[in-house]
Structure formats: C-alpha cells, structure tokens
MOPAC internal coordinates of N, CA, C and O (Angstrom, degrees):
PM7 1SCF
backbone

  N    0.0000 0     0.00 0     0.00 0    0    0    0
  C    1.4460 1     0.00 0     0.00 0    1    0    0
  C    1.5300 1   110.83 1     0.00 0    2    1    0
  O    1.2310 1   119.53 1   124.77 1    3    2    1
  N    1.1028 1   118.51 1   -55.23 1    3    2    1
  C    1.7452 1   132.77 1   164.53 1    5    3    2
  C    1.7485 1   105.14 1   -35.37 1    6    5    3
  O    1.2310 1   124.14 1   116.73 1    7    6    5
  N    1.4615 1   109.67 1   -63.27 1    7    6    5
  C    1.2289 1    84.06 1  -173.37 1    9    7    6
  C    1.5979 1   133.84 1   -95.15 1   10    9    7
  O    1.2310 1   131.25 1  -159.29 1   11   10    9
  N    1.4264 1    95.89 1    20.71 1   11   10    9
  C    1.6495 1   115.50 1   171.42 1   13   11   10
  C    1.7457 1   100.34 1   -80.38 1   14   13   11
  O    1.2310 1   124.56 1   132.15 1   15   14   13
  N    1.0435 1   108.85 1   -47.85 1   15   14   13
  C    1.4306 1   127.45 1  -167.97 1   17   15   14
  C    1.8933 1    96.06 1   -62.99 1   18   17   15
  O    1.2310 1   124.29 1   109.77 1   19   18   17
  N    0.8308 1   109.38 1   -70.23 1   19   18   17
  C    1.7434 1   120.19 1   163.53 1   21   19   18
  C    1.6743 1   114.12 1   -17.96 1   22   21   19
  O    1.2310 1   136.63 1   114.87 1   23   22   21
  N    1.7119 1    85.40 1   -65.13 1   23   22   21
  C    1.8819 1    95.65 1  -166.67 1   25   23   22
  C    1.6092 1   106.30 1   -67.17 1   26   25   23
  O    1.2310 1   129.23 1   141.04 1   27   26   25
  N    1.5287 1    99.82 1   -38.96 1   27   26   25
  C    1.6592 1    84.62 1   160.22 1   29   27   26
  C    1.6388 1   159.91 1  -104.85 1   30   29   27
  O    1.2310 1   135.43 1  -154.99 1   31   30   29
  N    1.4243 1    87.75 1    25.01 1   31   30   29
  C    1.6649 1   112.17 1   160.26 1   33   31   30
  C    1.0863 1    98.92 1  -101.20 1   34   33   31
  O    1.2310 1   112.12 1   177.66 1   35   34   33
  N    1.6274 1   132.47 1    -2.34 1   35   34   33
  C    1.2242 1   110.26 1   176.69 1   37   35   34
  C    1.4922 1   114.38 1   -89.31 1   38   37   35
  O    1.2310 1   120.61 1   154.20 1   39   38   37
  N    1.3925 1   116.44 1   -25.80 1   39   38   37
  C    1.3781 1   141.60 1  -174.51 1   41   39   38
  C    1.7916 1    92.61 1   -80.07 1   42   41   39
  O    1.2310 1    97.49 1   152.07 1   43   42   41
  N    0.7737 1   157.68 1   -27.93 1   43   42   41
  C    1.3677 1   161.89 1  -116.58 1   45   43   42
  C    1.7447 1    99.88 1  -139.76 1   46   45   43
  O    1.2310 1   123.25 1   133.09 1   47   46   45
  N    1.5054 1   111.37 1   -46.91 1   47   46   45
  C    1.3421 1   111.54 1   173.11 1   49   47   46
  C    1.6285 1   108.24 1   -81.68 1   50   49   47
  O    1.2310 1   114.93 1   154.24 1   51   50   49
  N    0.7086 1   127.22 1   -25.76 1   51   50   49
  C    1.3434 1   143.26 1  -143.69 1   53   51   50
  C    1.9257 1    92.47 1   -91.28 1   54   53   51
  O    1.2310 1   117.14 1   130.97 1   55   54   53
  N    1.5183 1   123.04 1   -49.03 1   55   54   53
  C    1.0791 1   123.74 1   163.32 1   57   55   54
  C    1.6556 1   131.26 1   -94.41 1   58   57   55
  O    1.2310 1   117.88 1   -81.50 1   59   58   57
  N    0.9797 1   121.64 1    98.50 1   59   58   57
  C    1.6170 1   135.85 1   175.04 1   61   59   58
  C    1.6800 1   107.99 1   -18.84 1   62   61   59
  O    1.2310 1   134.70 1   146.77 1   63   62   61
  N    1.6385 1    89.16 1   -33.23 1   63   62   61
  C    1.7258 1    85.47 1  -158.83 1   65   63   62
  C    1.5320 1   119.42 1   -96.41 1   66   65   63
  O    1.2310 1   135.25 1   170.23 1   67   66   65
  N    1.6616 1    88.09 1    -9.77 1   67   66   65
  C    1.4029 1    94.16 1  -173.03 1   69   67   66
  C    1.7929 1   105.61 1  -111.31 1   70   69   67
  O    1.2310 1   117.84 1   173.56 1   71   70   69
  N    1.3078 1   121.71 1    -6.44 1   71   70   69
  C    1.1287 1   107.22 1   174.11 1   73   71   70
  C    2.1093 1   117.88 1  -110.17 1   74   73   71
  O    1.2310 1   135.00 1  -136.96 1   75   74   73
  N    1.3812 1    88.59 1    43.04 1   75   74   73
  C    1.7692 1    96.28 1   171.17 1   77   75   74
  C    1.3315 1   102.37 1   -69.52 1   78   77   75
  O    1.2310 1   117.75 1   -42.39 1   79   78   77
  N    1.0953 1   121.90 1   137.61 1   79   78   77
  C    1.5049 1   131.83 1   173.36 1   81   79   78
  C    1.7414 1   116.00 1    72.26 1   82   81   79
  O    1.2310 1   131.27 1  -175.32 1   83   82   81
  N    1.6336 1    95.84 1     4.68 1   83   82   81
  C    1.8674 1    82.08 1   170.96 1   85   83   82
  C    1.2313 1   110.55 1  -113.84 1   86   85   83
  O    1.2310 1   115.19 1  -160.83 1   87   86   85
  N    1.4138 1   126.73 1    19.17 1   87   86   85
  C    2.0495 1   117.72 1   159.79 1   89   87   86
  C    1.7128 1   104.61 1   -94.06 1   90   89   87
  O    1.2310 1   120.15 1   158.76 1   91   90   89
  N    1.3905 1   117.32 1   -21.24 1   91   90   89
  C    1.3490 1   103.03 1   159.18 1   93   91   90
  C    1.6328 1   132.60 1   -84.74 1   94   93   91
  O    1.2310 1   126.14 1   147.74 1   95   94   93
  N    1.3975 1   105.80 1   -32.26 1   95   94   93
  C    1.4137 1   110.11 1   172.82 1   97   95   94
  C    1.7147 1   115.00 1   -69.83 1   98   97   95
  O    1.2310 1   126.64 1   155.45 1   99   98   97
  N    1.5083 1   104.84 1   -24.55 1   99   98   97
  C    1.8209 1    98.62 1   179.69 1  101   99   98
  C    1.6940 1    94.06 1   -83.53 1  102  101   99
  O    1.2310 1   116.25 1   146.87 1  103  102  101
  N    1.4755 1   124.73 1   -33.13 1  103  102  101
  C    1.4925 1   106.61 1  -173.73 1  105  103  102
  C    1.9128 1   110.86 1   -67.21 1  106  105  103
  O    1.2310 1   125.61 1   165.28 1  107  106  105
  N    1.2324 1   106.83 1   -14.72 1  107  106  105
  C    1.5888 1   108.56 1  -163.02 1  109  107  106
  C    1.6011 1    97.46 1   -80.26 1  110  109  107
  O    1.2310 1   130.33 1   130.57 1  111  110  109
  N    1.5349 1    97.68 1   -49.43 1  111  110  109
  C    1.6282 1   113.95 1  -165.99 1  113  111  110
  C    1.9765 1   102.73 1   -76.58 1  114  113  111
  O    1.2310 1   119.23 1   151.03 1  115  114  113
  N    1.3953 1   119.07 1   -28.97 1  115  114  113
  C    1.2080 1   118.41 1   157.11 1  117  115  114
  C    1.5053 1   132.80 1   -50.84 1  118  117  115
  O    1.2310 1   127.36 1   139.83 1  119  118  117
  N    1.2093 1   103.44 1   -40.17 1  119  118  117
  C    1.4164 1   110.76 1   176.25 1  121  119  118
  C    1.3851 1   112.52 1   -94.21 1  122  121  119
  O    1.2310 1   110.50 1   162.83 1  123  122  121
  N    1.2855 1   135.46 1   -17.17 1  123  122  121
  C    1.3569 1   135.39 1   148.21 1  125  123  122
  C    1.2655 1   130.59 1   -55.57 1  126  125  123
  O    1.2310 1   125.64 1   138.41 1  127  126  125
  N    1.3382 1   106.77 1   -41.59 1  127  126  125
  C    1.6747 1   113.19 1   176.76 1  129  127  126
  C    1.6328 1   100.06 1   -78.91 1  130  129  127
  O    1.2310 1   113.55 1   156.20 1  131  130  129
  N    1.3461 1   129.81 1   -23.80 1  131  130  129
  C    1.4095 1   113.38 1  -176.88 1  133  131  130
  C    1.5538 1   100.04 1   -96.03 1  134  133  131
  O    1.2310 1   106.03 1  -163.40 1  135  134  133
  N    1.1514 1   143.53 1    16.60 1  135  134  133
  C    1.4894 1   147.75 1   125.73 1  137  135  134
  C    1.4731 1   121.51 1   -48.71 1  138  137  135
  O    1.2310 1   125.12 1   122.42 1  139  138  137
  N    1.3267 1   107.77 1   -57.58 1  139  138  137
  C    1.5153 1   121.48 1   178.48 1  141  139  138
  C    1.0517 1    85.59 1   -46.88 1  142  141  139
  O    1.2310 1   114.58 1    70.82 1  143  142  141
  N    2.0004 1   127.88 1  -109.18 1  143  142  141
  C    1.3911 1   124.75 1  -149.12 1  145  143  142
  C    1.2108 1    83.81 1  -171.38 1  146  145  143
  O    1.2310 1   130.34 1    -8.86 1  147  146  145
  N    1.4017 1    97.66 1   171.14 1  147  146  145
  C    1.8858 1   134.70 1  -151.66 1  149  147  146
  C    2.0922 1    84.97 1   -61.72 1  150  149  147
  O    1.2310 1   130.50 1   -47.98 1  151  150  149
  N    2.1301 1    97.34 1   132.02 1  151  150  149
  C    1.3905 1    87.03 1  -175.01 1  153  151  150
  C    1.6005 1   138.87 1    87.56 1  154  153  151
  O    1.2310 1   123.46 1   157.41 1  155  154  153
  N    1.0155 1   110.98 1   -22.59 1  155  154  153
  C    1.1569 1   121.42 1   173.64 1  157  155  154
  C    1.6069 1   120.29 1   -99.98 1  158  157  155
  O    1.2310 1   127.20 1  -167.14 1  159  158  157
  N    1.6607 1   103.75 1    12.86 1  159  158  157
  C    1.8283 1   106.18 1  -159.73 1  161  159  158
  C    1.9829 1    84.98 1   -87.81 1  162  161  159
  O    1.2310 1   120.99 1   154.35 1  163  162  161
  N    1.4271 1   115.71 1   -25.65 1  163  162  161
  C    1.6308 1   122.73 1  -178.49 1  165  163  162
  C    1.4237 1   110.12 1   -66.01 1  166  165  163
  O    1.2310 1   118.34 1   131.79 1  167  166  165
  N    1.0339 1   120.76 1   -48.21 1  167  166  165
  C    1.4511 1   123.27 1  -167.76 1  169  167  166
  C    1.3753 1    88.61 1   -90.74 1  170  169  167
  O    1.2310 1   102.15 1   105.71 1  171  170  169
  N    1.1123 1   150.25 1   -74.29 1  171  170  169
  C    1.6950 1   135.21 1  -178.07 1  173  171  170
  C    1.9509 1   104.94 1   -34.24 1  174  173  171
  O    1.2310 1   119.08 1   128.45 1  175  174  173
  N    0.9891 1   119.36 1   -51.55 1  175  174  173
  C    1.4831 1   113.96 1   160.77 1  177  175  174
  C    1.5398 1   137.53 1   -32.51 1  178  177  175
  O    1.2310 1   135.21 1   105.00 1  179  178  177
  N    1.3878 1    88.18 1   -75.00 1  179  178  177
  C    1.8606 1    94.81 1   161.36 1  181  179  178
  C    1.2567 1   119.85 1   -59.74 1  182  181  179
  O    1.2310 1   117.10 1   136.16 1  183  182  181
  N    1.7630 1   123.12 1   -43.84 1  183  182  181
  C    1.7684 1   110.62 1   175.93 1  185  183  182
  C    1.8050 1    82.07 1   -68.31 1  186  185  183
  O    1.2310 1    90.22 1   103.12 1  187  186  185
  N    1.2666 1   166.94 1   -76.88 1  187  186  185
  C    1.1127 1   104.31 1  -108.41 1  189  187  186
  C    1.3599 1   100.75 1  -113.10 1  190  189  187
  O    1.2310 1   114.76 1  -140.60 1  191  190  189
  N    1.1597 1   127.53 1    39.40 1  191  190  189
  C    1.6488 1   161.36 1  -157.59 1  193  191  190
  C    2.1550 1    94.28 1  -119.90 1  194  193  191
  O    1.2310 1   128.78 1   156.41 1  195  194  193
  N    1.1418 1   100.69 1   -23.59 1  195  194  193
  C    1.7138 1   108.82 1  -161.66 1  197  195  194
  C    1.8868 1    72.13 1  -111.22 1  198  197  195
  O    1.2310 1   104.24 1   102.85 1  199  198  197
  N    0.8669 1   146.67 1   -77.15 1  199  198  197
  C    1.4895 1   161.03 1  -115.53 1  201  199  198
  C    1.8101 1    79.83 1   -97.29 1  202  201  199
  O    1.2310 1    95.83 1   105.45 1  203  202  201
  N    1.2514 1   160.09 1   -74.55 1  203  202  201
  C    1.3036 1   157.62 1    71.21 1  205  203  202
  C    1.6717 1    86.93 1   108.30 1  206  205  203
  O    1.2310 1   141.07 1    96.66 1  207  206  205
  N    1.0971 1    76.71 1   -83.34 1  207  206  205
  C    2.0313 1   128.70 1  -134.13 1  209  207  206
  C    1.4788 1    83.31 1   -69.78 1  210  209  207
  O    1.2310 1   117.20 1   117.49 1  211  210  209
  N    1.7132 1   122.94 1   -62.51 1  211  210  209
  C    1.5875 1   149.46 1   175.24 1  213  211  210
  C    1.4421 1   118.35 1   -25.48 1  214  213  211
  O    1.2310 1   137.36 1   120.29 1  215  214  213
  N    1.8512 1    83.98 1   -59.71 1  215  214  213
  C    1.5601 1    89.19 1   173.34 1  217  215  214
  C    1.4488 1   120.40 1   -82.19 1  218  217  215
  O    1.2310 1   114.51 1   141.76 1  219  218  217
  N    1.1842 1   128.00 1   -38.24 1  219  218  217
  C    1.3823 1   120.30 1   165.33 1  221  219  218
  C    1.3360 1   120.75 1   -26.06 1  222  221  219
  O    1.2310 1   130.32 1   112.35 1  223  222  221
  N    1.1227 1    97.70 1   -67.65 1  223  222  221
  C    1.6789 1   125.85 1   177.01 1  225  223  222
  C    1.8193 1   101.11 1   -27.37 1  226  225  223
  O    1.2310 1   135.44 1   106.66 1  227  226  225
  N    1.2726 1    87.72 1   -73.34 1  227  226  225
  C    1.4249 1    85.22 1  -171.60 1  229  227  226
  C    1.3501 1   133.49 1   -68.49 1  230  229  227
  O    1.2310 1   124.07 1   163.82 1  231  230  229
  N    1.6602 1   109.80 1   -16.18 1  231  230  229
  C    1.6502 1   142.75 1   151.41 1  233  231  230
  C    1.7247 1    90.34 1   -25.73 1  234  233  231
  O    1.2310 1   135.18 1    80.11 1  235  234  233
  N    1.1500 1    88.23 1   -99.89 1  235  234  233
  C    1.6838 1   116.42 1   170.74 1  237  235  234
  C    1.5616 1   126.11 1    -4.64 1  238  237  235
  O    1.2310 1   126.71 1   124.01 1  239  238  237
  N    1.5723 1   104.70 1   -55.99 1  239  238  237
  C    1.4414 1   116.36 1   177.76 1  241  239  238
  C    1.4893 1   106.47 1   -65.98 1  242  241  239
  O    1.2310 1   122.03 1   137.75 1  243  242  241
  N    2.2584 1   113.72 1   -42.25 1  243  242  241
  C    1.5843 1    86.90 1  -165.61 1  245  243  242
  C    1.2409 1   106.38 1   -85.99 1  246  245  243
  O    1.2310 1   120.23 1   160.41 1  247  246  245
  N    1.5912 1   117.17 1   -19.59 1  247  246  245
  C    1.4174 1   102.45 1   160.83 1  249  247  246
  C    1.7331 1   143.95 1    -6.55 1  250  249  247
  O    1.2310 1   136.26 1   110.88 1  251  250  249
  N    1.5197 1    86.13 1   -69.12 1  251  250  249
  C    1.7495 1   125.70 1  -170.08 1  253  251  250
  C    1.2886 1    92.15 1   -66.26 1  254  253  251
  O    1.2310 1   113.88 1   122.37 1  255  254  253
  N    1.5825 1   129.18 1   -57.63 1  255  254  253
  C    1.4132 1   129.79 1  -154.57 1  257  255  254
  C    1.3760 1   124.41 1   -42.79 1  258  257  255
  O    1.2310 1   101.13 1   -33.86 1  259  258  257
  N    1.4966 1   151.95 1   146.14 1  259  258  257
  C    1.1355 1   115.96 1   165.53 1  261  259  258
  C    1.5117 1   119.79 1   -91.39 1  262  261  259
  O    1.2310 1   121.09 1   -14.46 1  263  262  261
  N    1.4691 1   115.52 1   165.54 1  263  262  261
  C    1.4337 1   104.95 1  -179.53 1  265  263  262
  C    1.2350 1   132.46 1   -43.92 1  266  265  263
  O    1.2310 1   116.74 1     2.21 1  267  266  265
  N    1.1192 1   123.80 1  -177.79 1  267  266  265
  C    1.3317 1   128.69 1  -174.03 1  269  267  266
  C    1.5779 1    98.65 1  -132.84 1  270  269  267
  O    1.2310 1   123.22 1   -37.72 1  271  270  269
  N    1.6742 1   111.44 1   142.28 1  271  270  269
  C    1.6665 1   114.99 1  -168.01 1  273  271  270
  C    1.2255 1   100.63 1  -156.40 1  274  273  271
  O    1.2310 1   120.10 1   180.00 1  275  274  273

C-alpha cells in the first residue's frame, strides 16, 4: 500500500500539470487523518491529494468554458 501511495505522489510531483491542487489537498487531508488516529495522517494525504487535484480540475474547466447567454 506504501509503495503505491509513493509511486503516485511520485508521478503527481513529477508533472506540473497534473498535480494542481494536490500539495494543498494532501496538506489539508494530512493533517486531518493525523487527528483521526495513529497512521491515518498517509491515507488522509493521498485522498486529499486525489480530492485536491478533482477540484482543481474542475476549477479549471469552468474557468476555460465560455459564457453562457
């Protein structure tokens, strides 16, 4: 599990384009999961590194869109 979690923050840092919104969503979801309990600060990281990334994403799209009239 660790090193799935690894390979894909590694893939994630590694591209500019694909990791918008996942150093704030893993710091939010990091510090949430290490609230929960011992271990859980990794997996609150990666979801909110995935959760991050999601919303950007979709930031992004209505951004781009053109208006509507």
């Amino acid at each position: 599990m660790k090193a799935l979690l690894i390979a894909a923050a590694a893939m994630l840092v590694a591209s500019p384009a694909l990791s918008k919104g996942c150093i704030r969503g893993a710091a939010v979801g990091g510090v949430a999961g290490h609230f929960v309990g011992k271990g859980h600060a990794v997996a609150g990281a990666a979801v909110g590194c995935v959760v991050g990334h999601h919303r950007a994403k979709v930031a992004a799209r209505k951004q781009a869109a053109p208006p509507h009239q």
